[in-house]
DRENKOL-676760 format. One line per 10 residues: for each residue z, x, y of N, C-alpha, C. Coordinates in steps of 0.001 Angstrom, whole numbers. Layout:
Z:X:Y:Z:X:Y:Z:X:Y ~ ...
***
This chain:
117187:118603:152146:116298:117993:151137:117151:117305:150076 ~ 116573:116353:149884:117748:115064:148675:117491:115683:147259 ~ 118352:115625:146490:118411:115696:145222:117537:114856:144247 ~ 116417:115121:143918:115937:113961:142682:117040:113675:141870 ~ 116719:112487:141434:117737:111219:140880:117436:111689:139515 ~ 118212:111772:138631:117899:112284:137271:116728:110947:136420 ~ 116978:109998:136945:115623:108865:135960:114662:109534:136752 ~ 114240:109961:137777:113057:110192:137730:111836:111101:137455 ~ 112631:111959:136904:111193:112283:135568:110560:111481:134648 ~ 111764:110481:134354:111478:109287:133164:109686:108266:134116
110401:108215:134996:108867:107565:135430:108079:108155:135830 ~ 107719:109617:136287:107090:110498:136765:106358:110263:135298 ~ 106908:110749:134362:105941:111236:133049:105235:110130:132319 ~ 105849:107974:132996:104394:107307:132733:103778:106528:133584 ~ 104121:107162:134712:103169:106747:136521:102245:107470:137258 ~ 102098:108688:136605:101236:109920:137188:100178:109358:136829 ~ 99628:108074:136454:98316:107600:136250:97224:107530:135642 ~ 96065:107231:135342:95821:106948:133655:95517:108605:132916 ~ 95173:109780:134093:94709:110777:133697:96025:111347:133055 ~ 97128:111980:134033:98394:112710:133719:99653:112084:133458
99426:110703:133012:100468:110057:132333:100350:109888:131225 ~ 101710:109880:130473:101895:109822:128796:102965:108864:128400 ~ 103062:108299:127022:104187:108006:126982:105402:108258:126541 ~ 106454:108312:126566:107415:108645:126630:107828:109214:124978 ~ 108554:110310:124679:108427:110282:123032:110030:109456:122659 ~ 110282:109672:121369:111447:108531:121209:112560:109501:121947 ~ 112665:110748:121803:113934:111514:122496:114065:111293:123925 ~ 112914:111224:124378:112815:110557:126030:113458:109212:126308 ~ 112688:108512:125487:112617:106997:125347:114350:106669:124927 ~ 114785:107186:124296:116074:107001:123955:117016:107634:125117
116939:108548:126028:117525:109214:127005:117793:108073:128198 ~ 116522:107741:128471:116164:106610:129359:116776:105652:129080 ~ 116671:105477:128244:117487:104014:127782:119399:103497:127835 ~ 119214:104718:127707:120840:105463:127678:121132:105253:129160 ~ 120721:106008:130142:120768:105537:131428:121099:104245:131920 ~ 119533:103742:131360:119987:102188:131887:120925:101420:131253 ~ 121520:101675:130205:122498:100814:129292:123802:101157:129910 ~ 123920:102664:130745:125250:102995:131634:125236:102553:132618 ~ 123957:102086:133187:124149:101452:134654:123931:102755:135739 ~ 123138:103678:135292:122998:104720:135531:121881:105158:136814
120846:103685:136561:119604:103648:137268:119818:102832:138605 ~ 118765:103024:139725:118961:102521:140680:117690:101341:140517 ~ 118335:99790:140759:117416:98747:140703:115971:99212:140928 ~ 116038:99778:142079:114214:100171:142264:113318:100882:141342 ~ 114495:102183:140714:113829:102838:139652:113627:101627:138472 ~ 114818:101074:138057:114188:99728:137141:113308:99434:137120 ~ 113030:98271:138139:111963:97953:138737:110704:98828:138336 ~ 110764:99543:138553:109041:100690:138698:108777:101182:136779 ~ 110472:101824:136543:110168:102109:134980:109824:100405:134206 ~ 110219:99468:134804:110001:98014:133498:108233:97810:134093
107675:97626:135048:106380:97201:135148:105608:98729:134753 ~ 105757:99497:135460:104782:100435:134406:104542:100182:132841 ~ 105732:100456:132386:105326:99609:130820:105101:98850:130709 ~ 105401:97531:131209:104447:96417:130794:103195:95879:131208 ~ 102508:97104:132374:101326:97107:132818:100269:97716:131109 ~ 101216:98940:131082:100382:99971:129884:100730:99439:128634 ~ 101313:98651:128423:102221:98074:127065:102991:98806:126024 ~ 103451:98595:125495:104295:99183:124220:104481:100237:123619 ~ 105088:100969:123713:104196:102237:122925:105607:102188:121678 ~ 105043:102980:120011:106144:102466:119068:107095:103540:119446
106410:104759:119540:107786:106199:119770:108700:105587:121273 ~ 107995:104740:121940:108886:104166:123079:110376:103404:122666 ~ 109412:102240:121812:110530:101419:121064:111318:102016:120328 ~ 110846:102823:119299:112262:103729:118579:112874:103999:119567 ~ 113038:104943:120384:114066:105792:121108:114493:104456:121979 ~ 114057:103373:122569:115244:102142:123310:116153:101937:121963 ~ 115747:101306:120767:116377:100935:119627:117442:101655:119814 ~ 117084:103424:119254:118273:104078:119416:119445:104006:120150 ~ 118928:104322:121338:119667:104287:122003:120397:102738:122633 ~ 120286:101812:122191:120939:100108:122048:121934:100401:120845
121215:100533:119581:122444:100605:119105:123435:101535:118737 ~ 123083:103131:119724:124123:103461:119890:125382:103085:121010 ~ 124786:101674:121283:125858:101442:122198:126698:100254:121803 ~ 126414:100025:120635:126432:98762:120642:127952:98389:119433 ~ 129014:97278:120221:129997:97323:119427:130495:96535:118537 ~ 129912:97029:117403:130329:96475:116129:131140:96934:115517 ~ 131474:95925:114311:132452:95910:113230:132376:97300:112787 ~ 133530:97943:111983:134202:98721:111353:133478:98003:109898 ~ 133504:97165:109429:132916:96994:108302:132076:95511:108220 ~ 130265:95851:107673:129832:94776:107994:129146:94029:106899
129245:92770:106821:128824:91672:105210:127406:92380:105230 ~ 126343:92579:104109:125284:92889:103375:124119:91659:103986 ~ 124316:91878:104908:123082:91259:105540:121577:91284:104946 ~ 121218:89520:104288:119789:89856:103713:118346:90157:104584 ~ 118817:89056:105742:117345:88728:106771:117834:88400:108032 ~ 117478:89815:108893:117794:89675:110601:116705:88907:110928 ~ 117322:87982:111731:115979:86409:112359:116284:86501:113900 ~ 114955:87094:114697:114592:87569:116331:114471:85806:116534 ~ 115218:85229:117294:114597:84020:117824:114381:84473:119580 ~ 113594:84280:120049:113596:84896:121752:112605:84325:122733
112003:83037:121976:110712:82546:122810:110963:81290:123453 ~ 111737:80829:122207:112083:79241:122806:111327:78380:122386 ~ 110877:76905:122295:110012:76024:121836:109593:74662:122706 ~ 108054:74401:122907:107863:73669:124044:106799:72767:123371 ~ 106089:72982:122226:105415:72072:122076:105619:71623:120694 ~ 106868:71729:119434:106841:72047:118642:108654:71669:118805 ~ 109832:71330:117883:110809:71037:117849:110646:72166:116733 ~ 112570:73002:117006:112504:74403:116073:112816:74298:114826 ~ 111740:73551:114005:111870:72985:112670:112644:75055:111752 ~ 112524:75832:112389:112815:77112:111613:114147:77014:111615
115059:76040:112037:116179:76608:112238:117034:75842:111267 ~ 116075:74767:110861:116501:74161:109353:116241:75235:108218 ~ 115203:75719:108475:114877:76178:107499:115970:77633:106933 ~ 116137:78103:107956:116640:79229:108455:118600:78359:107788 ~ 118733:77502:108025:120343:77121:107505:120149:76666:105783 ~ 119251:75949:105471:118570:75680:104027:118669:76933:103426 ~ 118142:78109:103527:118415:79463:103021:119351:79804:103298 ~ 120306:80112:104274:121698:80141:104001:122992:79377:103139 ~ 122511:78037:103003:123273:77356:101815:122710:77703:100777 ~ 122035:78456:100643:121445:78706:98975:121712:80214:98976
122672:80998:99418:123274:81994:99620:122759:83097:99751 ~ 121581:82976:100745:121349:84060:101591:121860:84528:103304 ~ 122219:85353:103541:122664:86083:104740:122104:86561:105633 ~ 121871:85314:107043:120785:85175:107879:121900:85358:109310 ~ 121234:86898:109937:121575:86849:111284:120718:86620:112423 ~ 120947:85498:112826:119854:85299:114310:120289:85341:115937 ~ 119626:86702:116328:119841:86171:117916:119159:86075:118384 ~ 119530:85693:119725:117991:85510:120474:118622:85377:122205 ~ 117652:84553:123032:118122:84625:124491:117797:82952:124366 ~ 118099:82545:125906:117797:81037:126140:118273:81198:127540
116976:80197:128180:117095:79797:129327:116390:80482:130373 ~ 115384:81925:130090:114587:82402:130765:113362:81705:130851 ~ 112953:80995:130264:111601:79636:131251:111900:78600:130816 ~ 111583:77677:131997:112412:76526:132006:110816:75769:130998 ~ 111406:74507:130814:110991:73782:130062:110828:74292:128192 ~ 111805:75005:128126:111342:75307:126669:113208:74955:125768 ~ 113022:74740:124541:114423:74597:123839:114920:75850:122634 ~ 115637:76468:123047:115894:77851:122427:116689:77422:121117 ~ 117004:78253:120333:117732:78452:119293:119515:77734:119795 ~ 119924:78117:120788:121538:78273:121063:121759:77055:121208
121256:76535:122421:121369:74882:122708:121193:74275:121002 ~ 120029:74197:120412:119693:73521:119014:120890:73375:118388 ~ 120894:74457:117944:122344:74787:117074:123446:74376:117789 ~ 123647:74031:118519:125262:73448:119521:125228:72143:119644 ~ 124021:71649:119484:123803:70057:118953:124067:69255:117730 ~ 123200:70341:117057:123479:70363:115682:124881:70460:114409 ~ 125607:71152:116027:127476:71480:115578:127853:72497:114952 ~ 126744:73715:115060:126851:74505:114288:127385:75882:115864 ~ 128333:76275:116318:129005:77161:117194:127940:78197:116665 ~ 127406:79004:117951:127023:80260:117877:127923:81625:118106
127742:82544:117414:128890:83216:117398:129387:84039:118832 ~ 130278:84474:119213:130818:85242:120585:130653:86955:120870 ~ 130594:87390:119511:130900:88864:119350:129681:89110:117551 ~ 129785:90598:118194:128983:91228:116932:130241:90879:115720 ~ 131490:90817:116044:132495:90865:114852:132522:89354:114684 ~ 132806:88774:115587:133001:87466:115165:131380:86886:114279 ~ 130609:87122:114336:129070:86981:113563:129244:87618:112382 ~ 129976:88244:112288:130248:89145:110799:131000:88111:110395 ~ 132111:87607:110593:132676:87079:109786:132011:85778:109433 ~ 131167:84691:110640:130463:83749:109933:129865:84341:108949
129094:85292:108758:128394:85680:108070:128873:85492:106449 ~ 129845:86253:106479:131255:86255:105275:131615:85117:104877 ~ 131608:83958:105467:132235:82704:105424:131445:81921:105040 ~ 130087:81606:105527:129012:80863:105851:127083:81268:105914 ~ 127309:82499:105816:126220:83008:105471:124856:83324:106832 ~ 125579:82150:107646:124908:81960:108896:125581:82618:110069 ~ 124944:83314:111269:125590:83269:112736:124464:83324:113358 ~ 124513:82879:114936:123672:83551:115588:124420:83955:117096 ~ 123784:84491:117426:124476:85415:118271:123440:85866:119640 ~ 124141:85547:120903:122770:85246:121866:123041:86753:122668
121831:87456:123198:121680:88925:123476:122716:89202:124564 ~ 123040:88016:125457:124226:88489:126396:125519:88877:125536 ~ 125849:88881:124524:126873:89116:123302:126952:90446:122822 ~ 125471:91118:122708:125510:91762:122079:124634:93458:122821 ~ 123913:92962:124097:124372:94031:124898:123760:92589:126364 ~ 125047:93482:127089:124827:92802:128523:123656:93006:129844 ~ 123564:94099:129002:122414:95044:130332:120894:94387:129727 ~ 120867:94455:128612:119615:93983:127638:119453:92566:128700 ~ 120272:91574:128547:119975:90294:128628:119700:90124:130697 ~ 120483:91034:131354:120105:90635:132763:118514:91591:132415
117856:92316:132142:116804:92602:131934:115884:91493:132187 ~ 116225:90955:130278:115272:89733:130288:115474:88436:131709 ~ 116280:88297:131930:116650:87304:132915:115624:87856:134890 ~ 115421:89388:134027:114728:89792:135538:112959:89085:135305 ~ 112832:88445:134402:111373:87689:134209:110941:86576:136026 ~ 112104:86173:136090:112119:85329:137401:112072:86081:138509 ~ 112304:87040:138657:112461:88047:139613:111102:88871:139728 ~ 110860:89732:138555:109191:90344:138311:107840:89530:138112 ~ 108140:88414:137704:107116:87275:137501:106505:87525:136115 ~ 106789:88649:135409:106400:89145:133851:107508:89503:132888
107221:89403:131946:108464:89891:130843:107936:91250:130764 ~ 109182:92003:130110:109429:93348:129841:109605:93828:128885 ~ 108775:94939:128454:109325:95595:126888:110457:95150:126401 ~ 111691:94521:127121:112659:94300:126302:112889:93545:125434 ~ 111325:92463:125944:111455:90898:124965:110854:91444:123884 ~ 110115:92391:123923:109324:92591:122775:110391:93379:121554 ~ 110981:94765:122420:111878:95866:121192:112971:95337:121148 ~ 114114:94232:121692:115205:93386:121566:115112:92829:120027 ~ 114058:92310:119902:113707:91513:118740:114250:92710:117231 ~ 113928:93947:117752:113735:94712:116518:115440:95820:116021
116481:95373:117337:117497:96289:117154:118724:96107:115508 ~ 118087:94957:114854:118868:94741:113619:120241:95259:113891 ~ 120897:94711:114641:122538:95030:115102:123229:95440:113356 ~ 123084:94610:112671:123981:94203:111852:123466:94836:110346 ~ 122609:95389:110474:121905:96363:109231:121082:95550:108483 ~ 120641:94403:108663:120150:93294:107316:118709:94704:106563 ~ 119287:94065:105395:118058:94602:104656:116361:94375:105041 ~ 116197:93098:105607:115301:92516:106157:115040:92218:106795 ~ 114197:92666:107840:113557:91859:109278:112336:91181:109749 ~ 112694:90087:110103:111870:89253:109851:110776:89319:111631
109251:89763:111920:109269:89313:113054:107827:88379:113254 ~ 108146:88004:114340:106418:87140:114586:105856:87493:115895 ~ 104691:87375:116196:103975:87448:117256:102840:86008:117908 ~ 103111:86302:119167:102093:84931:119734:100436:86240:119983 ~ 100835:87318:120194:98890:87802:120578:98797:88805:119420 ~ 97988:88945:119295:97558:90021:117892:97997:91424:117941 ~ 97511:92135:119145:97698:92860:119548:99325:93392:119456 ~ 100055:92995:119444:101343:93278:119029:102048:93417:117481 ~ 100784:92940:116869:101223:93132:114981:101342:94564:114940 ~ 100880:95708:114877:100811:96740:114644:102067:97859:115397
102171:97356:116683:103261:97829:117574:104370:97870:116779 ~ 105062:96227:116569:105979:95936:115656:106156:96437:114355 ~ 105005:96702:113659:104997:97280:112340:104945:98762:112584 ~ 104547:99352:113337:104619:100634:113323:106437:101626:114141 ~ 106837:100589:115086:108135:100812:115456:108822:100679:114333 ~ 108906:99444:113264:109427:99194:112111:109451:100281:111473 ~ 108158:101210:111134:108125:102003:110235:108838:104014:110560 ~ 109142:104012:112084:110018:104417:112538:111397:104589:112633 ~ 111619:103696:112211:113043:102878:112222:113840:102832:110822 ~ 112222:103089:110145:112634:103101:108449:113456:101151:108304
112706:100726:108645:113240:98963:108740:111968:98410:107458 ~ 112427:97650:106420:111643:96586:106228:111353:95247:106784 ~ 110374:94942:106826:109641:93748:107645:108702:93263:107027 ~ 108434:92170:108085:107038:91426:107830:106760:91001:109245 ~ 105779:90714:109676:105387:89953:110679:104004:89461:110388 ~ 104107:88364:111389:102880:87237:111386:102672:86358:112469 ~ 101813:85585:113042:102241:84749:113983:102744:83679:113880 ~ 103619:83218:114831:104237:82045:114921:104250:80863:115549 ~ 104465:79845:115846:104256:79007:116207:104796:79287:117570 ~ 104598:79009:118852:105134:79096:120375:105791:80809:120512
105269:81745:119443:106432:82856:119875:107514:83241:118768 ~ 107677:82166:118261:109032:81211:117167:108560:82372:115902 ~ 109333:82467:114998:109218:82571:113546:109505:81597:112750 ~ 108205:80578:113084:108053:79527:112324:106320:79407:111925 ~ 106609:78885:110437:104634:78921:110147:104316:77940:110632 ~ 102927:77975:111280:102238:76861:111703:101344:76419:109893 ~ 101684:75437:109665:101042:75557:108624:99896:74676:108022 ~ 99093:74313:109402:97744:73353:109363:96855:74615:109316 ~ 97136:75990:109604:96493:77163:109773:96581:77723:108660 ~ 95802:78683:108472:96532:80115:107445:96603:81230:108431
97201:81672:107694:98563:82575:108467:98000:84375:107687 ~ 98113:85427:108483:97917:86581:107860:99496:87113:107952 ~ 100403:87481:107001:101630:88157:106677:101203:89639:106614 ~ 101729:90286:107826:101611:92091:107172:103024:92347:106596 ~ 102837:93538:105920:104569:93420:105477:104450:95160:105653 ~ 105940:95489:105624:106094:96977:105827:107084:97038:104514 ~ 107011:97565:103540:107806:97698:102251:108035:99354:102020 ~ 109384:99470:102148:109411:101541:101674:108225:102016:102453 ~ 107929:102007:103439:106711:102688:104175:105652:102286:103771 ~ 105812:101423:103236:103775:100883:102554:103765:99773:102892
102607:99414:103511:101666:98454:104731:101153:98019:104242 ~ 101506:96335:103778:100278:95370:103058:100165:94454:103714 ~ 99278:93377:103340:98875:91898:104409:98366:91011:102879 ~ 98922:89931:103410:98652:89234:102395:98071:87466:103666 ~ 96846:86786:102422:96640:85683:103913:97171:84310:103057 ~ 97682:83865:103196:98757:82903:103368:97644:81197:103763 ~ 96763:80420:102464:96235:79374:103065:96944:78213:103693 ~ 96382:77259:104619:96999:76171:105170:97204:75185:104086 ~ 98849:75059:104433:99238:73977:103398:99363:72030:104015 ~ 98796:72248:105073:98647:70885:105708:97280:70490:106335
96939:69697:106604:95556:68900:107390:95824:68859:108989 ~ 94620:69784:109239:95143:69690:110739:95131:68516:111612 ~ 95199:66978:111204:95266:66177:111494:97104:65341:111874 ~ 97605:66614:110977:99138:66198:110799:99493:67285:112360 ~ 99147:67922:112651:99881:68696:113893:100128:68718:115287 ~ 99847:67443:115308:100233:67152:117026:101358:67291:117493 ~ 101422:67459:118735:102879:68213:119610:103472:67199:119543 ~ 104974:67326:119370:106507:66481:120173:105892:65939:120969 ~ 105867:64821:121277:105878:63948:122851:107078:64190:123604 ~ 108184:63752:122361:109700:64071:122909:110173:65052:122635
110954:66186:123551:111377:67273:122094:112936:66730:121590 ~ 113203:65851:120739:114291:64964:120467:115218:65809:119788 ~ 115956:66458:119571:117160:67265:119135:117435:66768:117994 ~ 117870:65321:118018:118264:64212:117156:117444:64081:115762 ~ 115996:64719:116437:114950:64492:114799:115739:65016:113936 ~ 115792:66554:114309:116270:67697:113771:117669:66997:112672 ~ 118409:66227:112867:119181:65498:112269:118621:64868:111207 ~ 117962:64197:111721:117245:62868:111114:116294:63717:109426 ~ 115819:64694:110157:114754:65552:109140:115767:66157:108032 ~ 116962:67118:108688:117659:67468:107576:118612:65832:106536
119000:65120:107015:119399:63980:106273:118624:62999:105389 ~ 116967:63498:105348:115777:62698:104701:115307:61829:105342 ~ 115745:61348:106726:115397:59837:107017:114411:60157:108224 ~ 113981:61403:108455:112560:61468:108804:111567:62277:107661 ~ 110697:61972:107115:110209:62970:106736:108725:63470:106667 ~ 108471:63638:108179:107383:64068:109209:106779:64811:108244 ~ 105414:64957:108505:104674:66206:107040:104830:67380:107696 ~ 104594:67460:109198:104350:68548:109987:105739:69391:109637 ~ 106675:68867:109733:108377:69032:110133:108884:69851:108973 ~ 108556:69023:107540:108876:69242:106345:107688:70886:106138
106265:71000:106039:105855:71849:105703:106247:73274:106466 ~ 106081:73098:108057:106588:73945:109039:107952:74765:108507 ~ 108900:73903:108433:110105:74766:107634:109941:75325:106387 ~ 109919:74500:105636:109416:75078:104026:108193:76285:103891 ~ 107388:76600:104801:106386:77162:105257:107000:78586:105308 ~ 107900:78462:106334:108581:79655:107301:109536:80082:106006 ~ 110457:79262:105470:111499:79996:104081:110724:80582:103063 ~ 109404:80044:102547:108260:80954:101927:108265:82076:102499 ~ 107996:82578:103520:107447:83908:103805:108277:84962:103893 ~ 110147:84156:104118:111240:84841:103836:111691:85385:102287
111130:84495:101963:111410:84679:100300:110602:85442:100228 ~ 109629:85510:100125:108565:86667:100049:108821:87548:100348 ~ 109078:87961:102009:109681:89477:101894:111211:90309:101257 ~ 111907:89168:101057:113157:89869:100331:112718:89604:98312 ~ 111373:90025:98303:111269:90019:96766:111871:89273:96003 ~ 111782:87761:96671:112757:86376:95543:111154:85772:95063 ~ 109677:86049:95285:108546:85462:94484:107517:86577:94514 ~ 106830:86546:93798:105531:87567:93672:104123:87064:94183 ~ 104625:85346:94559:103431:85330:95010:103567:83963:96235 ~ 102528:84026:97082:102912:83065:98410:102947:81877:97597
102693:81009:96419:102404:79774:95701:104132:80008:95065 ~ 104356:81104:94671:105745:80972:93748:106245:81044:95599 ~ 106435:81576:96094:107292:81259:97277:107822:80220:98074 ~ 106683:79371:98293:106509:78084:98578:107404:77055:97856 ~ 106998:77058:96245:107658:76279:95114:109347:76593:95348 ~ 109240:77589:95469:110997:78097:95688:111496:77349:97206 ~ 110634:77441:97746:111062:76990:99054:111455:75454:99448 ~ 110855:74687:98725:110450:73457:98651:111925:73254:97262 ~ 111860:73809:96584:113049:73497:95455:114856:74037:96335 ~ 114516:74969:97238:115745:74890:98159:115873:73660:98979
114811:73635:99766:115092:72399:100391:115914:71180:100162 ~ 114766:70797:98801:115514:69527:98271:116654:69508:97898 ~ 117330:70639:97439:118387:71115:97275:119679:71194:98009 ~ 119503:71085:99353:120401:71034:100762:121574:70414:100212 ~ 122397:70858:100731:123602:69847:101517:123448:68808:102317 ~ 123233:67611:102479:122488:66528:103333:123989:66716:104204 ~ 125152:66415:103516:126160:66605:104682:126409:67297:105242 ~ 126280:68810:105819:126882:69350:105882:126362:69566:107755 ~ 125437:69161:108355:125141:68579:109586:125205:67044:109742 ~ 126426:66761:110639:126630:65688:110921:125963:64349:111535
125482:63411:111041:124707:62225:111378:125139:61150:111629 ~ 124997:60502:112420:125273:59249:112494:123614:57631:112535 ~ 122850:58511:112095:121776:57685:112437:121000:56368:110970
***
């Protein structure tokens, strides 16, 4: 008689079916995780533990204990810069050019400390964070240390999940393989490698605000989340927007009105890289493009307590902007 494989209690206890299955608590959830981060599991068990969960979805004591156990694996600096706002980029952008990632460098020249990672290249037709920024001339960083030091230097890094764990990212990359994404796209977003005081997240279905905020509040993490434009943590801002925020363990929502005419929001025809130039240097200045960013640095400001109110946030946001470095992304147009 064969030896049971030590993962499989891990799926026994959420495949026994809707009656005698449970989910996993974080000491489990973190055990498991541990496994698979050693390479411990056999593809098939993968396989069976990633679609069970993403048949039953999310559970938050799930996500704590993966968290845990990620970043206890995870190799960072000996000493790390005071990180203000960890930024999840992980969706990519398809109908919409990633006006956040101006926005997202605009707050870093005005000397805040923005770490972003994310993935790229798991569905085709979409433009991720990494490519953007490598256009733009801005190098994404190689290592959790080497991101520390942009950080130190420049205020900015981002840093793509094959960097920062390897097992994480062939996960996500198994989307082509399972035909569905996996808890990982969802709790990846939330491992704050780098300690930022602030985490910033968004959601495309509703149903996931509370997940996120309640893993957050596990985690003892401040946050906010809201939805975003394609997935993105960017405001759509022909809409109003509901912001929950998680502050010291206390759960507020604040609703956020539309600061544009939904007449201004039609999709990219092209998704042109080059705008992205053009927009930070003044010589486009699209309403959609301009509010969308300025939109998204509001709600950042907001949660790191720089306005008291979404109108003072905005004003601040809009007074960074104009404020930029026009040189400091290279143009020729």
């Amino acid at each position: 008689m064969s030896q049971e494989h030590p993962f499989a209690p891990y799926i026994r206890i959420i495949g026994k079916g809707p009656r005698l299955s449970r989910p996993l608590t974080r000491d489990e959830a973190k055990a498991a995780t541990g496994m698979i981060l050693r390479d411990e599991v056999d593809p098939v068990q993968l396989g069976a533990f990633l679609c069970i969960l993403r048949v039953r979805t999310e559970d938050p004591q799930e996500g704590a204990g993966f968290i845990d156990a990620v970043r206890d694996h995870l190799d960072r600096p000996d000493r790390l810069p005071a990180v203000d706002l960890d930024w999840p980029s992980y969706a990519g952008k398809v109908r919409q050019l990633p006006y956040y990632l101006l926005g997202a460098l605009a707050l870093a020249e005005s000397g805040i400390k923005i770490f972003m990672h994310g993935v790229e290249g798991h569905t085709e037709g979409r433009l991720f964070s990494a490519q953007t920024l490598r256009e733009l001339g801005i190098a994404p960083a190689t290592s959790l240390s080497d991101a520390a030091d942009k950080l130190t230097s420049g205020n900015f890094a981002y840093l793509s999940l094959e960097h920062i764990s390897p097992v994480l990212q062939r996960i996500i990359d198994l989307k082509a393989t399972l035909g569905v994404r996996t808890p990982v796209n969802t709790f990846a977003r939330m491992i704050n490698a780098l300690d930022a005081k602030n985490v910033f997240q968004c959601i495309t279905h509703s149903a996931y605000r509370e997940i996120h905020r309640d893993c957050a509040d596990l985690l003892g993490q401040r946050m906010c989340v809201f939805k975003g434009e394609g997935g993105e943590i960017e405001r759509r801002p022909a809409k109003p927007v509901t912001v929950q925020y998680l502050i010291d363990g206390e759960r507020s929502e604040e609703n956020w009105p539309a600061t544009l005419e939904a007449d201004h929001a039609a999709h990219d025809d092209v998704m042109d890289i080059t705008r992205l130039k053009a927009i930070w240097h003044g010589t486009d200045t699209h309403p959609y493009a301009i509010a969308a960013l300025t939109g998204t640095m509001a709600i950042a400001l907001r949660l790191m307590d720089k306005a008291d109110t979404p109108e003072e946030a905005q004003a601040k946001a809009e007074a960074i902007w104009e404020a930029r470095n026009k040189d400091t992304i290279p143009y020729a147009g």
